[in-house]
Biopython code that builds the backbone (N, CA, C, O; Angstrom):
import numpy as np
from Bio.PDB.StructureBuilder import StructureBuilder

atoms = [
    (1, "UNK", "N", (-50.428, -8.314, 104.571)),
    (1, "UNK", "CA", (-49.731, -8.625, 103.339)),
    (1, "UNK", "C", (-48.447, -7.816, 103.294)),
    (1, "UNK", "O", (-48.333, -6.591, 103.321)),
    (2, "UNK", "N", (-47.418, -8.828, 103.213)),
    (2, "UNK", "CA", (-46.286, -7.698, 103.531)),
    (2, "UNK", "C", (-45.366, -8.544, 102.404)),
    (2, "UNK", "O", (-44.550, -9.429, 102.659)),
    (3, "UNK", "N", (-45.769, -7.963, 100.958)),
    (3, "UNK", "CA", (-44.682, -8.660, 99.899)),
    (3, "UNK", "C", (-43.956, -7.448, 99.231)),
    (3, "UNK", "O", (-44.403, -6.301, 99.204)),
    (4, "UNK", "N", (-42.798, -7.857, 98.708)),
    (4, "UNK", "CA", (-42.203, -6.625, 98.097)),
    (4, "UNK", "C", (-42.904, -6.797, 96.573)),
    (4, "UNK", "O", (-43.436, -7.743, 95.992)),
    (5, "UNK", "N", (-42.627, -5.392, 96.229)),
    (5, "UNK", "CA", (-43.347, -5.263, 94.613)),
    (5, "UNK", "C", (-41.854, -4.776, 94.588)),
    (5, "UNK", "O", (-41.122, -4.074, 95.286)),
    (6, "UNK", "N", (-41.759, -5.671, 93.167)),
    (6, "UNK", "CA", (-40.554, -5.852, 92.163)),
    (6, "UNK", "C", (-40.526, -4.817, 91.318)),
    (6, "UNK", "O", (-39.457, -4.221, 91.186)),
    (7, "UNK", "N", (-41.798, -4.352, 90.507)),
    (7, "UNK", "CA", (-42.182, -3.682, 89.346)),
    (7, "UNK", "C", (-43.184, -2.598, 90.172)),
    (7, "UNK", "O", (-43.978, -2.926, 91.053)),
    (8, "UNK", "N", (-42.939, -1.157, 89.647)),
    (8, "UNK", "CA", (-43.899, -0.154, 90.182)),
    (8, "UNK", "C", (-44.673, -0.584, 88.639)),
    (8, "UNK", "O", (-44.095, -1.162, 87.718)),
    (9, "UNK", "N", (-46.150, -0.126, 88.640)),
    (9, "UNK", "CA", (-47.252, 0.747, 87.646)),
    (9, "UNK", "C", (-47.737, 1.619, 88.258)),
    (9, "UNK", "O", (-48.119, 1.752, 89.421)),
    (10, "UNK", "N", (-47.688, 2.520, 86.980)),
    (10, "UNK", "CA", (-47.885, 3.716, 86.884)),
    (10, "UNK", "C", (-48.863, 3.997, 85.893)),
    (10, "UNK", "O", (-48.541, 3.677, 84.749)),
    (11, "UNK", "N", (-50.106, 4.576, 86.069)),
    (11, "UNK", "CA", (-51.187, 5.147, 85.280)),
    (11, "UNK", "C", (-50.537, 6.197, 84.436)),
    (11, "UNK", "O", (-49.874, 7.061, 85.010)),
    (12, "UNK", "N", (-50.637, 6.212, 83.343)),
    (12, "UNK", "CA", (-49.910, 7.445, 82.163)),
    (12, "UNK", "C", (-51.124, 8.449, 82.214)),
    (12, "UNK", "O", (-52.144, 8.079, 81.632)),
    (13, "UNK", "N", (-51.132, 9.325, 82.661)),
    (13, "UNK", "CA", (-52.703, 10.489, 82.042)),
    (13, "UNK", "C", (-53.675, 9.800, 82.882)),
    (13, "UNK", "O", (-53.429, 9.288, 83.975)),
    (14, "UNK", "N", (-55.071, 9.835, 82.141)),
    (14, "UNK", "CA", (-55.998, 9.384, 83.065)),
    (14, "UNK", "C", (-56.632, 7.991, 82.533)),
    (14, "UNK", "O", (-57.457, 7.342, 83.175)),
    (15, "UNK", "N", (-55.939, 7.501, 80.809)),
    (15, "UNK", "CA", (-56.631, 6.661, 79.991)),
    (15, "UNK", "C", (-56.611, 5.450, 80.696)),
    (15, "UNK", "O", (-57.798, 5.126, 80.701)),
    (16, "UNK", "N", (-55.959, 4.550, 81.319)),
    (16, "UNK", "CA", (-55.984, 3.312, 82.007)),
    (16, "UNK", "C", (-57.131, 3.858, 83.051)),
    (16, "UNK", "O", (-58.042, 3.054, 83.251)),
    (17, "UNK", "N", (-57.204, 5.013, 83.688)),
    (17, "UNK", "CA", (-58.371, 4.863, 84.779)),
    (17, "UNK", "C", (-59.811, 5.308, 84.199)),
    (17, "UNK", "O", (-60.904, 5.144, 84.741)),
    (18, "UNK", "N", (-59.550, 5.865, 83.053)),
    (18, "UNK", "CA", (-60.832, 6.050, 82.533)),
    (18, "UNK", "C", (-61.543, 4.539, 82.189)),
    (18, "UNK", "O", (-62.748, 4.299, 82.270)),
    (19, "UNK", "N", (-60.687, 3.777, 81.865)),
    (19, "UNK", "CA", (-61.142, 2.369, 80.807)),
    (19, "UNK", "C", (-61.534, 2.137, 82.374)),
    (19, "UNK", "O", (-62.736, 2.384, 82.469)),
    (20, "UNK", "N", (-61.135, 1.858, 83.313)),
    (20, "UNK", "CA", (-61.101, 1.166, 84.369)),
    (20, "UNK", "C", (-62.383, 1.115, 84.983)),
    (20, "UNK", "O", (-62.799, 0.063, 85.467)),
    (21, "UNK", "N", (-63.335, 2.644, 85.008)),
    (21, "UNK", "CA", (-64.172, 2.703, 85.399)),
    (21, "UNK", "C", (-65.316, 2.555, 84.916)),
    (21, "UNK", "O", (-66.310, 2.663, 85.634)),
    (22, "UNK", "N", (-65.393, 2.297, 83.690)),
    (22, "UNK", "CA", (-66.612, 1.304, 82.774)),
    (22, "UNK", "C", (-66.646, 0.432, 82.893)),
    (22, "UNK", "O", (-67.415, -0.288, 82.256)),
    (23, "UNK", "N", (-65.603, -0.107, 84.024)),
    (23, "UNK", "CA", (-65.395, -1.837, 84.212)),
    (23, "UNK", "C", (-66.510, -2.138, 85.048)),
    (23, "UNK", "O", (-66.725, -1.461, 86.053)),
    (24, "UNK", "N", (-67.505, -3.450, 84.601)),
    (24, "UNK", "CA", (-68.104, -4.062, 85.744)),
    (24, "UNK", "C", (-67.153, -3.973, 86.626)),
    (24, "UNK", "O", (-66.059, -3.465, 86.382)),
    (25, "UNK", "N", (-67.618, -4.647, 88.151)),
    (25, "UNK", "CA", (-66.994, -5.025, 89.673)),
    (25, "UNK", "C", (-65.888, -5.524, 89.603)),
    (25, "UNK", "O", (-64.707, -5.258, 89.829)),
    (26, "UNK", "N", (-66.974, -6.874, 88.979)),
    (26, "UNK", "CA", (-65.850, -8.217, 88.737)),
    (26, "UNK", "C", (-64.472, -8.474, 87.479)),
    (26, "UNK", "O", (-63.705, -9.414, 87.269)),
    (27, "UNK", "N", (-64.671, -7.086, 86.826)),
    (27, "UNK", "CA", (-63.338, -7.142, 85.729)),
    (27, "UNK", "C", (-62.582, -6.228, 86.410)),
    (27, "UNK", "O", (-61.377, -6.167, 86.163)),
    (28, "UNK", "N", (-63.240, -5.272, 87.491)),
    (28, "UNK", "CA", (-62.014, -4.483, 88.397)),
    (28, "UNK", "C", (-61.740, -5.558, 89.303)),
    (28, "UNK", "O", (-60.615, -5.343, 89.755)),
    (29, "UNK", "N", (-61.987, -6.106, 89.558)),
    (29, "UNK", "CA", (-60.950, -6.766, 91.214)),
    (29, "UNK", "C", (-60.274, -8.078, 90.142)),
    (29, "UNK", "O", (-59.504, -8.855, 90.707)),
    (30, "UNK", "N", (-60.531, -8.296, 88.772)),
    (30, "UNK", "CA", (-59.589, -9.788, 88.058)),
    (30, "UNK", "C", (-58.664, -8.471, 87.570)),
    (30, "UNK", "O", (-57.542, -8.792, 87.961)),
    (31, "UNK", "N", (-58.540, -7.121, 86.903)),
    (31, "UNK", "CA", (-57.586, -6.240, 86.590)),
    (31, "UNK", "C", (-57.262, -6.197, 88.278)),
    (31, "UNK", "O", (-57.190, -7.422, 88.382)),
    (32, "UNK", "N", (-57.117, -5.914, 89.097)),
    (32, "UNK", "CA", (-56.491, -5.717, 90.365)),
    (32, "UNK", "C", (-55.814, -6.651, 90.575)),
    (32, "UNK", "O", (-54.585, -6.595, 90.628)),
    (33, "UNK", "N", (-56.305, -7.394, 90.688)),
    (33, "UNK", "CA", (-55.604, -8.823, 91.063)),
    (33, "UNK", "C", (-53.926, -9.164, 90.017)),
    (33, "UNK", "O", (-52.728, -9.229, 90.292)),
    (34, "UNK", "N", (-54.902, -9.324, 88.577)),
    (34, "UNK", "CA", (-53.523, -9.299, 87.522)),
    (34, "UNK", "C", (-52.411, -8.170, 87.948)),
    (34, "UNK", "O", (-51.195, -8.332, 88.056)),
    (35, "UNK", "N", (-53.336, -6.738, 88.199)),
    (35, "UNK", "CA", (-52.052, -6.091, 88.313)),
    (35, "UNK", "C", (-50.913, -6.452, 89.577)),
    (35, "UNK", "O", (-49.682, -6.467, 89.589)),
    (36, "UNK", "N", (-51.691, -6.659, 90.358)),
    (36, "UNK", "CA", (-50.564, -7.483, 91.967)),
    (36, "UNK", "C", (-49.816, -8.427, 91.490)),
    (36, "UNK", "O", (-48.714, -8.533, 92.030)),
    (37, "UNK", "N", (-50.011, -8.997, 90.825)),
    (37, "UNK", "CA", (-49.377, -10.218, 90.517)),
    (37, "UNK", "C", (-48.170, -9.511, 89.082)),
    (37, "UNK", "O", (-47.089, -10.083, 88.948)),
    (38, "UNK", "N", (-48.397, -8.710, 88.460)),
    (38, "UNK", "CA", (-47.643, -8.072, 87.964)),
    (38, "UNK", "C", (-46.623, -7.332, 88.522)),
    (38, "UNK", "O", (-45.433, -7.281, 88.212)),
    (39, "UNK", "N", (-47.316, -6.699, 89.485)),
    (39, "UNK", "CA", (-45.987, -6.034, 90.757)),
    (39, "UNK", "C", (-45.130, -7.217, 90.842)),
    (39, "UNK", "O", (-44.122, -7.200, 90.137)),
    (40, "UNK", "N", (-45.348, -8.242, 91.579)),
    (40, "UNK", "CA", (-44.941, -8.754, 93.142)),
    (40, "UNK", "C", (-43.844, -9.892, 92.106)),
    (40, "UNK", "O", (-42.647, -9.964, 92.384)),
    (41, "UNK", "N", (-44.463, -10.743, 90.893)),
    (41, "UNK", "CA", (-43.875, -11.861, 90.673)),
    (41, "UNK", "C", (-42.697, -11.508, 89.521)),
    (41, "UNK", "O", (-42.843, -10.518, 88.805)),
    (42, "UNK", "N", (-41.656, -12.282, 89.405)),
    (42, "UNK", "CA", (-40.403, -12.060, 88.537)),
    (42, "UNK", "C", (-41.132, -12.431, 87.004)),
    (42, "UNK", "O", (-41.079, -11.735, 85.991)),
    (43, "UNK", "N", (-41.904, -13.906, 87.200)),
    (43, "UNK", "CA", (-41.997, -14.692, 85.661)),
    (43, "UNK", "C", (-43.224, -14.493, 85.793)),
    (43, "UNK", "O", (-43.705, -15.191, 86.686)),
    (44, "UNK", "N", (-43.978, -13.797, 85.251)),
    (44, "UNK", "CA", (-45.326, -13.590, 84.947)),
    (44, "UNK", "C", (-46.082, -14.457, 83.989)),
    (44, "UNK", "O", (-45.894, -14.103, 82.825)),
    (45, "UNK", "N", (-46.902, -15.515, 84.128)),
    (45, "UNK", "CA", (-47.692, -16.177, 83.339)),
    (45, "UNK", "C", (-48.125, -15.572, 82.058)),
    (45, "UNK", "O", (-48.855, -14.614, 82.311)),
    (46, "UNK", "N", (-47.948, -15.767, 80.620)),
    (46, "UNK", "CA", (-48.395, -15.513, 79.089)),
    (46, "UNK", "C", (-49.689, -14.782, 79.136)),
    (46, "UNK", "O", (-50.099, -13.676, 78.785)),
    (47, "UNK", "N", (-50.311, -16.160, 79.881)),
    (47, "UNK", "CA", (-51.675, -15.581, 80.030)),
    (47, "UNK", "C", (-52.195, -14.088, 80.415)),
    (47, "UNK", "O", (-53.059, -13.297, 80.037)),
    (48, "UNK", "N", (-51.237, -14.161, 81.320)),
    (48, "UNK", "CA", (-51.808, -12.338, 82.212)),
    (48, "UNK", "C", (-50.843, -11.309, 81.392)),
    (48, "UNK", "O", (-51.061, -10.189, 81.854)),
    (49, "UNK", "N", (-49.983, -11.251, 80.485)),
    (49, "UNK", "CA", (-49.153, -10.382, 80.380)),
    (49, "UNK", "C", (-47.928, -10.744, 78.943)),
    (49, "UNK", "O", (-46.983, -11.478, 79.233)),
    (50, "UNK", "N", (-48.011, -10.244, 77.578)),
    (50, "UNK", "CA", (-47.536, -10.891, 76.949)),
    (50, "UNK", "C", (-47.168, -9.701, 76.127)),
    (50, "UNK", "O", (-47.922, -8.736, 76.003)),
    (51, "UNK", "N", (-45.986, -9.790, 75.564)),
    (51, "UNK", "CA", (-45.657, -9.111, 74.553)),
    (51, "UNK", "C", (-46.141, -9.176, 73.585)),
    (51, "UNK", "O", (-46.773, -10.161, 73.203)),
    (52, "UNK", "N", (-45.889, -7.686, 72.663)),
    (52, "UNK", "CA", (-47.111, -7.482, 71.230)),
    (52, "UNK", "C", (-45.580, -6.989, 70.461)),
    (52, "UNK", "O", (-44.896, -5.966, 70.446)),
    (53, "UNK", "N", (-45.487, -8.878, 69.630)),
    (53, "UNK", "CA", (-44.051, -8.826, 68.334)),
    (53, "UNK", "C", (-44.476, -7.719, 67.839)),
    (53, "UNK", "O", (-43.614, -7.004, 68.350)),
    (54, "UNK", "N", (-45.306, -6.794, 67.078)),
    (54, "UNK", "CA", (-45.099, -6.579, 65.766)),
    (54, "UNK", "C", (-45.601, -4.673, 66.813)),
    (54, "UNK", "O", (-46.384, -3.793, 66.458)),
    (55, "UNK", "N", (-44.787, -4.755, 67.971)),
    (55, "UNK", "CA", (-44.503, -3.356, 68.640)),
    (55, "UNK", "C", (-43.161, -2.805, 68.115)),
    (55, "UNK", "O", (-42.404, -3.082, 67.184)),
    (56, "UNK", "N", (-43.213, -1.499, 69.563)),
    (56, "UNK", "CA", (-42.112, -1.433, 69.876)),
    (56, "UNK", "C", (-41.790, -1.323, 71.245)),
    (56, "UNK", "O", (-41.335, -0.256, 71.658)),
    (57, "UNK", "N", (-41.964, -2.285, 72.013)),
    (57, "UNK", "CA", (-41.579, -2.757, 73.613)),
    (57, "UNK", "C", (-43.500, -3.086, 74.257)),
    (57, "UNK", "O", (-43.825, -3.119, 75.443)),
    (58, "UNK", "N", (-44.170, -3.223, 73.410)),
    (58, "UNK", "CA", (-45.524, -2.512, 73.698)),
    (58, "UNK", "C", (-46.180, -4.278, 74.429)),
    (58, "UNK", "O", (-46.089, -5.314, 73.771)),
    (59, "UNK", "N", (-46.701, -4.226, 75.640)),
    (59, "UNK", "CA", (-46.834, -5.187, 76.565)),
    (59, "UNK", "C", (-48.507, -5.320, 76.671)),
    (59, "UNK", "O", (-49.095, -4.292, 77.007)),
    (60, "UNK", "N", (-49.145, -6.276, 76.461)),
    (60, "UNK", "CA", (-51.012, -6.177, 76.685)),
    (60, "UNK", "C", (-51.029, -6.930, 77.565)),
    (60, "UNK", "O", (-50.406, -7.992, 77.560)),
    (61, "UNK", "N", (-51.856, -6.460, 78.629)),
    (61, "UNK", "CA", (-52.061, -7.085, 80.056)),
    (61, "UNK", "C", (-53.667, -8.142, 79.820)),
    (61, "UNK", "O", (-54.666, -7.512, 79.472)),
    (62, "UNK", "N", (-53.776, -9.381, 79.985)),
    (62, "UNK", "CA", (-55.157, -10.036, 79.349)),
    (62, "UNK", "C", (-55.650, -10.355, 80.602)),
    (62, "UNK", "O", (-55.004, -10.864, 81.518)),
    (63, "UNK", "N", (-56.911, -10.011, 80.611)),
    (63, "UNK", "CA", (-57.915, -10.340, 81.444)),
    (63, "UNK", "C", (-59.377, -11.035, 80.875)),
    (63, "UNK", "O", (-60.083, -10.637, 79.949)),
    (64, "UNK", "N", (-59.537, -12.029, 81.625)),
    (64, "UNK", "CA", (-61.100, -13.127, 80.486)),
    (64, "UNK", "C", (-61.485, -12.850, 82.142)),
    (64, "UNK", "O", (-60.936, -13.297, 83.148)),
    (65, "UNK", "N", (-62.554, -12.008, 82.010)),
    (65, "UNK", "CA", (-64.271, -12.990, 83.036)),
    (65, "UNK", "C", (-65.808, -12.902, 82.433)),
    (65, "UNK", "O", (-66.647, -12.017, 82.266)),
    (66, "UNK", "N", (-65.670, -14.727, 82.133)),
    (66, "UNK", "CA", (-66.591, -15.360, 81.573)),
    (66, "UNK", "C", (-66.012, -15.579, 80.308)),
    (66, "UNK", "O", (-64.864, -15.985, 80.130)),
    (67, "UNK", "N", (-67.077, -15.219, 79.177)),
    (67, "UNK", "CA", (-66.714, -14.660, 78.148)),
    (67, "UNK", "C", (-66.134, -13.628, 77.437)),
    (67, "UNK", "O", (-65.683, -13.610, 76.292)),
    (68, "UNK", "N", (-66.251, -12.356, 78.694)),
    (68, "UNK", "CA", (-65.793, -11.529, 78.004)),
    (68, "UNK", "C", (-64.084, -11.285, 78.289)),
    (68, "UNK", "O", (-63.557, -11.056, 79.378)),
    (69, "UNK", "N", (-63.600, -11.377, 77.318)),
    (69, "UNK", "CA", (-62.296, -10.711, 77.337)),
    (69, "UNK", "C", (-61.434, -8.732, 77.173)),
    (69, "UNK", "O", (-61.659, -7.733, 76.489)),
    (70, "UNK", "N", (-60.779, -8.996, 77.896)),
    (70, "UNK", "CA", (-60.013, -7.366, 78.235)),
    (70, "UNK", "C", (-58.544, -7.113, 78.332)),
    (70, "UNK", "O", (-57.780, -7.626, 79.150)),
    (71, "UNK", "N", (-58.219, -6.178, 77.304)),
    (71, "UNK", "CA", (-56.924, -6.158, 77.526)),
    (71, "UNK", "C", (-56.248, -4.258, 77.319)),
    (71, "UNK", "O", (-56.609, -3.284, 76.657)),
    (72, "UNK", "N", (-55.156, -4.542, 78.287)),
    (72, "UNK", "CA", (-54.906, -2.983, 78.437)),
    (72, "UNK", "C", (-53.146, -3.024, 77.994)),
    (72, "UNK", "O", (-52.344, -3.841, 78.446)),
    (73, "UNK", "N", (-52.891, -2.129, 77.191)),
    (73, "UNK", "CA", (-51.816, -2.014, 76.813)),
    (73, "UNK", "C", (-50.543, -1.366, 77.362)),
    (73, "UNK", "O", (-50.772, -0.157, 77.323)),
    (74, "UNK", "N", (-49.554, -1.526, 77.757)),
    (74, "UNK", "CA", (-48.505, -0.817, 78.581)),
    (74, "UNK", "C", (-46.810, -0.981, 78.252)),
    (74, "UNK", "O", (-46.563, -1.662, 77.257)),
    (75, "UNK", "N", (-45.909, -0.552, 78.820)),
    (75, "UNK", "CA", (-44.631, -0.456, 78.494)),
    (75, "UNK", "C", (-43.936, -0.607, 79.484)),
    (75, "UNK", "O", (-44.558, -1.051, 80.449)),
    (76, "UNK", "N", (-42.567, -0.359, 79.688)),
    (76, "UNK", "CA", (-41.646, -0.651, 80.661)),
    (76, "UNK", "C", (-40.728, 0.890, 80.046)),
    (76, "UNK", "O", (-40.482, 1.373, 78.941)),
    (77, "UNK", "N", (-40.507, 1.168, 81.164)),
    (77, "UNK", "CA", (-39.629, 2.431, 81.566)),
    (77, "UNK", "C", (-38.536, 2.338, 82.763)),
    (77, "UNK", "O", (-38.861, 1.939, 83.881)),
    (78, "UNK", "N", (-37.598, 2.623, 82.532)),
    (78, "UNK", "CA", (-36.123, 1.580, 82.942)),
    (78, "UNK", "C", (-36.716, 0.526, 83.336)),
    (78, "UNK", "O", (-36.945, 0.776, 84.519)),
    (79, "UNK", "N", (-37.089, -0.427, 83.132)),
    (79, "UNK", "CA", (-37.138, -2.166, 83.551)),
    (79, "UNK", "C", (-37.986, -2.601, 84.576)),
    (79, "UNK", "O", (-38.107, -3.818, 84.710)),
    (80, "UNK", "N", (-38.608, -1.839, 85.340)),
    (80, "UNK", "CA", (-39.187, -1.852, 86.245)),
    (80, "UNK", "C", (-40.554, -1.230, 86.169)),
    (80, "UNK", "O", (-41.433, -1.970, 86.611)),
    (81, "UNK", "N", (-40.918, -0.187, 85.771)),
    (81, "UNK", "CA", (-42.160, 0.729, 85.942)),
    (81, "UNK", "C", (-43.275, 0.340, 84.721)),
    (81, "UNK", "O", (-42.933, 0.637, 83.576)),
    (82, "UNK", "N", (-43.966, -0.003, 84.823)),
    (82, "UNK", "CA", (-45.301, -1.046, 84.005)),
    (82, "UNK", "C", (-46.395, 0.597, 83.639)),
    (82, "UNK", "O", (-47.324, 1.160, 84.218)),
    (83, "UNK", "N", (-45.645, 0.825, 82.442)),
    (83, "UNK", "CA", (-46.758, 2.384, 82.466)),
    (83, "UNK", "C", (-48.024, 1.706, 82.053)),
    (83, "UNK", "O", (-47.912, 0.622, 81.479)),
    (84, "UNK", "N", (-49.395, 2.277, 82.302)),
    (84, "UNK", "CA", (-50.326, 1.300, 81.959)),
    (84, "UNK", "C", (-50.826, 2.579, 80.754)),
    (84, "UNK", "O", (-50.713, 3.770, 81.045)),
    (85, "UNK", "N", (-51.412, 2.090, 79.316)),
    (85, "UNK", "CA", (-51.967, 3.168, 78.731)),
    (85, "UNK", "C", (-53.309, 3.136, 78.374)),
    (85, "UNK", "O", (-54.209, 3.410, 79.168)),
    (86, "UNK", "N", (-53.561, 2.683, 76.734)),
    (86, "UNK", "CA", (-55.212, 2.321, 76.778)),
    (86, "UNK", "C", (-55.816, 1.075, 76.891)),
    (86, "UNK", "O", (-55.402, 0.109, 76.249)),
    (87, "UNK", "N", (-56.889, 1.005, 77.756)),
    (87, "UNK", "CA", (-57.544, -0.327, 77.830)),
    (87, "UNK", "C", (-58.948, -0.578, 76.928)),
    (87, "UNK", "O", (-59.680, 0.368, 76.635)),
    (88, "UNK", "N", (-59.216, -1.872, 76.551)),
    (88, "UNK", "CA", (-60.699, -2.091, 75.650)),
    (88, "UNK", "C", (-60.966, -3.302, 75.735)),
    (88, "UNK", "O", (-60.068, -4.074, 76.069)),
    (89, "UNK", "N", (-61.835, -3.622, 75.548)),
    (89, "UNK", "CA", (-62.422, -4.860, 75.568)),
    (89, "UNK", "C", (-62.521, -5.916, 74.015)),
    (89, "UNK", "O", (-63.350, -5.805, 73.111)),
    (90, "UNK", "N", (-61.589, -6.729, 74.102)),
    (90, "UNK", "CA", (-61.354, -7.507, 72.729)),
    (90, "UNK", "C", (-62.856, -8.341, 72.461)),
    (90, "UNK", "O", (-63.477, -8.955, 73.328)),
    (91, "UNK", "N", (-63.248, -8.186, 71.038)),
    (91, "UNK", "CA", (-64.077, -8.802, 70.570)),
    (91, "UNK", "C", (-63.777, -9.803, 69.186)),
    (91, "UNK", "O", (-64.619, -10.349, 68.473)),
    (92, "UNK", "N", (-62.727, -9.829, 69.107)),
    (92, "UNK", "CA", (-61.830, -10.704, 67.941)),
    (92, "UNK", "C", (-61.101, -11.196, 68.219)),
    (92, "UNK", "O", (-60.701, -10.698, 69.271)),
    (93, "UNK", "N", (-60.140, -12.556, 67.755)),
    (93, "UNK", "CA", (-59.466, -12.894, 68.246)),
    (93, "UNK", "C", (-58.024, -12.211, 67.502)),
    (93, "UNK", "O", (-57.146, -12.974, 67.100)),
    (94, "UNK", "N", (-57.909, -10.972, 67.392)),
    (94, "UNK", "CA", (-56.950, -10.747, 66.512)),
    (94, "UNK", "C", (-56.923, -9.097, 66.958)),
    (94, "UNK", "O", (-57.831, -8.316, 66.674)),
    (95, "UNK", "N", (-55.660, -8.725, 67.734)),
    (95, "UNK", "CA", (-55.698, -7.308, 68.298)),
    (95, "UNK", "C", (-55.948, -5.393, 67.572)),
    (95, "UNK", "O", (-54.967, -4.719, 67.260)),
    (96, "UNK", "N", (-57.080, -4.978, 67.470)),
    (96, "UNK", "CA", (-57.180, -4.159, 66.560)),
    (96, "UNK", "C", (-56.986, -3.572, 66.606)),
    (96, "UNK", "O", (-57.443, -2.805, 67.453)),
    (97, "UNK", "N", (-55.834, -3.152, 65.519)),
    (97, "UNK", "CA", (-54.603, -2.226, 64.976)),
    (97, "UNK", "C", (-54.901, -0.719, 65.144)),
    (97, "UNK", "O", (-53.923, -0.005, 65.365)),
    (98, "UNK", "N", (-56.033, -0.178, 65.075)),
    (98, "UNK", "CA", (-56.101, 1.303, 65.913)),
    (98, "UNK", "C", (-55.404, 1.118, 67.295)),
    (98, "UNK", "O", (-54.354, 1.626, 67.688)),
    (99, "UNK", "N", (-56.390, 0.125, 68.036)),
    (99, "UNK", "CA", (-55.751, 0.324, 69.841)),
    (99, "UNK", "C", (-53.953, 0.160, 69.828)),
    (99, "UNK", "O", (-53.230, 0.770, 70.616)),
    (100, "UNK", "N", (-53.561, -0.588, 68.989)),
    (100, "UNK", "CA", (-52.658, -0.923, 69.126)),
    (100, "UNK", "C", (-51.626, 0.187, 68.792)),
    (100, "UNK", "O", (-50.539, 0.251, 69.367)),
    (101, "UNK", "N", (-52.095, 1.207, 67.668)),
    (101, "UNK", "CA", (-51.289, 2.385, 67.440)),
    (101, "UNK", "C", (-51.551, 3.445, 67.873)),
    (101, "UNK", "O", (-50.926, 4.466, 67.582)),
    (102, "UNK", "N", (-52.986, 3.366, 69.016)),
    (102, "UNK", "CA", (-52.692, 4.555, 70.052)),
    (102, "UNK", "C", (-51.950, 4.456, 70.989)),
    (102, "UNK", "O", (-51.472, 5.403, 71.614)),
    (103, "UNK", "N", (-51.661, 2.595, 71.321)),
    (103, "UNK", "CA", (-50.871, 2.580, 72.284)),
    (103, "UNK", "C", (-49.307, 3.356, 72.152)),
    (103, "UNK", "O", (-48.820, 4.169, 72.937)),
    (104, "UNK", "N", (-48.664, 2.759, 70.773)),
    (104, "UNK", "CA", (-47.584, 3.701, 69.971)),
    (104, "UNK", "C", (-47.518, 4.511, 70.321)),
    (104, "UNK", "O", (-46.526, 4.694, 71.026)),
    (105, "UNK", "N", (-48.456, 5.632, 70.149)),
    (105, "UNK", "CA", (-48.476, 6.807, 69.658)),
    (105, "UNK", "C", (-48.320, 7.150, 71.402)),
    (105, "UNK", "O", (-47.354, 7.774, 71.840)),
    (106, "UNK", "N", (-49.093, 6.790, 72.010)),
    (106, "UNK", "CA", (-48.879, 7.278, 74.012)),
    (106, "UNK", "C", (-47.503, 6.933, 74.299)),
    (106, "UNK", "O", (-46.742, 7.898, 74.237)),
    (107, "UNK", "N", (-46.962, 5.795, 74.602)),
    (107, "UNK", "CA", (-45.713, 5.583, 74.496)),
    (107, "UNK", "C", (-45.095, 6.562, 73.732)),
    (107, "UNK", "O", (-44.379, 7.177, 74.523)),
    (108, "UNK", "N", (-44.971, 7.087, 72.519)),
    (108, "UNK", "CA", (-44.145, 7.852, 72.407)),
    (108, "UNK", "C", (-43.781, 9.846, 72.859)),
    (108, "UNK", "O", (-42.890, 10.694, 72.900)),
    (109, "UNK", "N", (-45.509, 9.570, 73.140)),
    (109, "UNK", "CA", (-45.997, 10.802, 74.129)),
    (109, "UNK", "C", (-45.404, 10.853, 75.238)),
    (109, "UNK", "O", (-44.657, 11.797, 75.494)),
    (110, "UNK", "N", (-45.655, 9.696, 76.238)),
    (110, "UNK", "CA", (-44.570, 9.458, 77.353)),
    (110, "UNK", "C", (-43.287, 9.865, 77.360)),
    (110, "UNK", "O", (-42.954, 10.973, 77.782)),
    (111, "UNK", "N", (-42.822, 9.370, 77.093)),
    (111, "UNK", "CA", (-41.073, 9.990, 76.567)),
    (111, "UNK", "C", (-40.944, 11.058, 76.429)),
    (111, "UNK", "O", (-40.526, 11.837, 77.285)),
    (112, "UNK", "N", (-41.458, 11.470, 74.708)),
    (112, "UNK", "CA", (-41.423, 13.336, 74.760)),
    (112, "UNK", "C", (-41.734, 13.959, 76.209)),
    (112, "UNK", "O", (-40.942, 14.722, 76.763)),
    (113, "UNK", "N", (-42.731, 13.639, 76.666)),
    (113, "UNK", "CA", (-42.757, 14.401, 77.164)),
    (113, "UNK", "C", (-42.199, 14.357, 78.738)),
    (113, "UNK", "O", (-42.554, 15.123, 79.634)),
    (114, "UNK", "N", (-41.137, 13.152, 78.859)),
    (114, "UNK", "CA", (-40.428, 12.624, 80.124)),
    (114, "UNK", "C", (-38.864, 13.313, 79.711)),
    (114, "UNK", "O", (-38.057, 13.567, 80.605)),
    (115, "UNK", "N", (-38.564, 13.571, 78.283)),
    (115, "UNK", "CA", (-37.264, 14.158, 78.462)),
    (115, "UNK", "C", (-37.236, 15.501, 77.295)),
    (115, "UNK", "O", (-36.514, 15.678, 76.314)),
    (116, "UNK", "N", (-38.456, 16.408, 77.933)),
    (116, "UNK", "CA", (-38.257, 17.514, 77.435)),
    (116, "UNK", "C", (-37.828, 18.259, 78.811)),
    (116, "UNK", "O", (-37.523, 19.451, 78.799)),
]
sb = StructureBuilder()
sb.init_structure("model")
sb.init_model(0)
sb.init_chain("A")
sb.init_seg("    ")
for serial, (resi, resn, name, xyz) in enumerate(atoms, 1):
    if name == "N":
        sb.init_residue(resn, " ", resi, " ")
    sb.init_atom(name, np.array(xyz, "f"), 0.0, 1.0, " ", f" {name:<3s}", serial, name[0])
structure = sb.get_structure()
């Protein structure tokens, strides 16, 4: 496999690998997979990767196997670097506003603490 990756990710802390490893098998290799396809491609399908309006730059990566659905929250740092932050497993169809303002709140951790 010899493709260029367009976009680096980058794990922020340890929270994307912590979520990661409560993952059954099969929701790590459909998150693996999404994330390659996040590297490598320019126009990324809705489905795998969609902006969250009522952020501030704040990106949820969606993963469905079976029924269950998963989504991990992340940002862009100069245009390229896919920071990944917290991940959970959606049980509503409607994104709940804690995860969504820890994601905030990391993102803005990031920074502080990228230009102190």
């Amino acid at each position: 496999m010899n493709e260029k990756f367009i976009r680096d990710i980058f794990y922020y802390k340890e929270f994307y690998l912590d979520f990661y490893k409560t993952l059954k098998p099969e929701v790590r290799r459909k998150f693996n997979w999404t994330l390659q396809l996040i590297a490598l491609i320019d126009r990324i399908p809705e489905k795998y990767f969609k902006h969250i309006t009522s952020s501030t730059g704040i990106f949820e990566i969606r993963v469905e196997v079976g029924s269950d659905i998963y989504r991990v929250f992340s940002f862009f740092d100069k245009g390229h670097l896919v920071v990944l932050v917290n991940g959970f497993q959606k049980k509503t169809q409607k994104t709940p506003k804690s995860e969504l303002e820890l994601a905030e709140k990391l993102k803005q951790q990031y920074f502080d603490e990228k230009y102190k």
